[in-house]
C-alpha positions, -999 to 999 in steps of 0.1 A, spaced: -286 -278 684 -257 -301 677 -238 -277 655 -233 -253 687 -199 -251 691 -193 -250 652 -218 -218 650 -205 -201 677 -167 -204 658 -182 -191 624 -200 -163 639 -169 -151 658 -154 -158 626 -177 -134 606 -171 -108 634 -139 -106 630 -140 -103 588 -169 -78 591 -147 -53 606 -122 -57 575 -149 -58 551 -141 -89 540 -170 -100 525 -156 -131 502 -142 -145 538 -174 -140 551 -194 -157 519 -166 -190 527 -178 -192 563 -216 -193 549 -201 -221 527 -185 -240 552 -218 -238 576 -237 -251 550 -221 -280 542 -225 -289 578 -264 -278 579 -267 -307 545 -254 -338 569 -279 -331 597 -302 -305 581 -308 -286 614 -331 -253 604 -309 -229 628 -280 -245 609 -295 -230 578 -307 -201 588 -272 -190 601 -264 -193 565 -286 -178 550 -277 -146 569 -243 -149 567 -246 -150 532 -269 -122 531 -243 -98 549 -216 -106 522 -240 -99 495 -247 -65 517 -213 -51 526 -200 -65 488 -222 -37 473 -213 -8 487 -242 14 471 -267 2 503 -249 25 522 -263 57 503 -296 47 521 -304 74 551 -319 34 569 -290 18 562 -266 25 590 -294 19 617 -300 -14 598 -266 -28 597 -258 -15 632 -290 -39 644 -277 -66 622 -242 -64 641 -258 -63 678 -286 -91 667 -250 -116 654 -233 -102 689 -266 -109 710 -266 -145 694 -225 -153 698 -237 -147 734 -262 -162 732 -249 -194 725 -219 -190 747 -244 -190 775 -259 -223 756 -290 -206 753 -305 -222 720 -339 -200 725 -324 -162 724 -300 -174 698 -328 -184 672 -342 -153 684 -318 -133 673 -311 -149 640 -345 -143 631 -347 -106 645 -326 -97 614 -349 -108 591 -378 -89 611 -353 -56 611 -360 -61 575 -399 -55 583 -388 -21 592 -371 -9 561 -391 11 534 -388 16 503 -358 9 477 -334 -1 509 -362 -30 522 -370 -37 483 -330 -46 480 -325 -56 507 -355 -85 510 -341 -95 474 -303 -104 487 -317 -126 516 -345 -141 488 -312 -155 468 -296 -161 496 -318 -187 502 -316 -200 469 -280 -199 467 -279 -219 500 -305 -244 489 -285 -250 458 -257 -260 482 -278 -283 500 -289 -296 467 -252 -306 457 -249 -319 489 -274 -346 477 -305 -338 495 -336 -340 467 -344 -311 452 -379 -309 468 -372 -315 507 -342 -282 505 -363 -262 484 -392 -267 514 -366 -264 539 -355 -231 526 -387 -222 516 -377 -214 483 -404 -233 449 -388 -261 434 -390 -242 404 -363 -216 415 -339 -242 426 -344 -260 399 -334 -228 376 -307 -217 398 -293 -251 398 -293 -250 362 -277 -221 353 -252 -230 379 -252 -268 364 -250 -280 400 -270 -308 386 -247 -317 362 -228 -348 371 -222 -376 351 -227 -404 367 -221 -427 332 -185 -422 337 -167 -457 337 -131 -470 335 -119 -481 304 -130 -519 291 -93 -530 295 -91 -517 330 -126 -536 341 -118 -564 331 -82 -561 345 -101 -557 374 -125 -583 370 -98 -611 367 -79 -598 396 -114 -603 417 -120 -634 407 -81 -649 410 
């Protein structure tokens, strides 16, 4: 994993904000990860995330905490980031991806309302990081497979975010290319 040392910062990074709450912090650092994860569009990359985004989506709505599974869930979710910060300072790559995608099998786990919830959050999470990897210039098709997200959705989420929307017919004035033009071809 070539993004190592960057992941290990962020996650550090995310500890740090989690015990302040500070869940728009948190929802930057996903930002930040993500933009690396579109240059060399390592899955671990992604999947960090995708679940750092999750927990600022989780500890921004404070009404998962009236759930009687909640507290055991989010105290997993703390050990599984603090198993894989050690993970990777001990540069090993295997329990780290383990433990990134233990949270999503703590998920398993849940039932009811809290699991229904909480699977939704991580499902747009997704989205919302394959729309970032989509602005990033990726095609539409290879992030929504490497997110495993439909076209379809991306396309939609895309749209209403008008991540799309970039006009690429935008040109200097006439004056000023052809200004430019003679200055070329002095």
């Amino acid at each position: 994993m070539e993004e190592k040392g960057h992941i290990l910062e962020v996650l550090k990074k995310v500890k740090l904000s989690l015990k302040k709450q500070d869940y728009v912090k948190i929802k930057n650092l996903s930002d930040e990860v993500i933009h690396n994860a579109s240059i060399n569009q390592e899955p671990d990359v992604i999947a960090v995330a995708v679940v750092i985004y999750s927990l600022s989506k989780l500890i921004e709505r404070k009404d998962y905490k009236k759930y009687k599974q909640w507290s055991r869930f989010y105290r997993g979710y703390l050990k599984n980031i603090d198993d894989a910060i050690f993970a990777l300072e001990k540069n090993d790559i295997e329990t780290f991806r383990y433990e990134i995608h233990s949270i999503r099998k703590q998920i398993r786990d849940l039932s009811g309302n809290l699991k229904k919830n909480i699977d939704y959050v991580f499902r747009r999470a997704r989205i919302n990081k394959a729309s970032r990897i989509y602005e990033h210039g990726i095609s539409m098709e290879k992030t929504a497979k490497i997110l495993g997200v439909s076209v379809w959705e991306l396309a939609e989420y895309a749209g209403k975010t008008r991540i799309g929307d970039v006009n690429l017919g935008i040109t200097l004035p006439l004056k000023q290319r052809i200004k430019i033009a003679e200055e070329i071809f002095r």
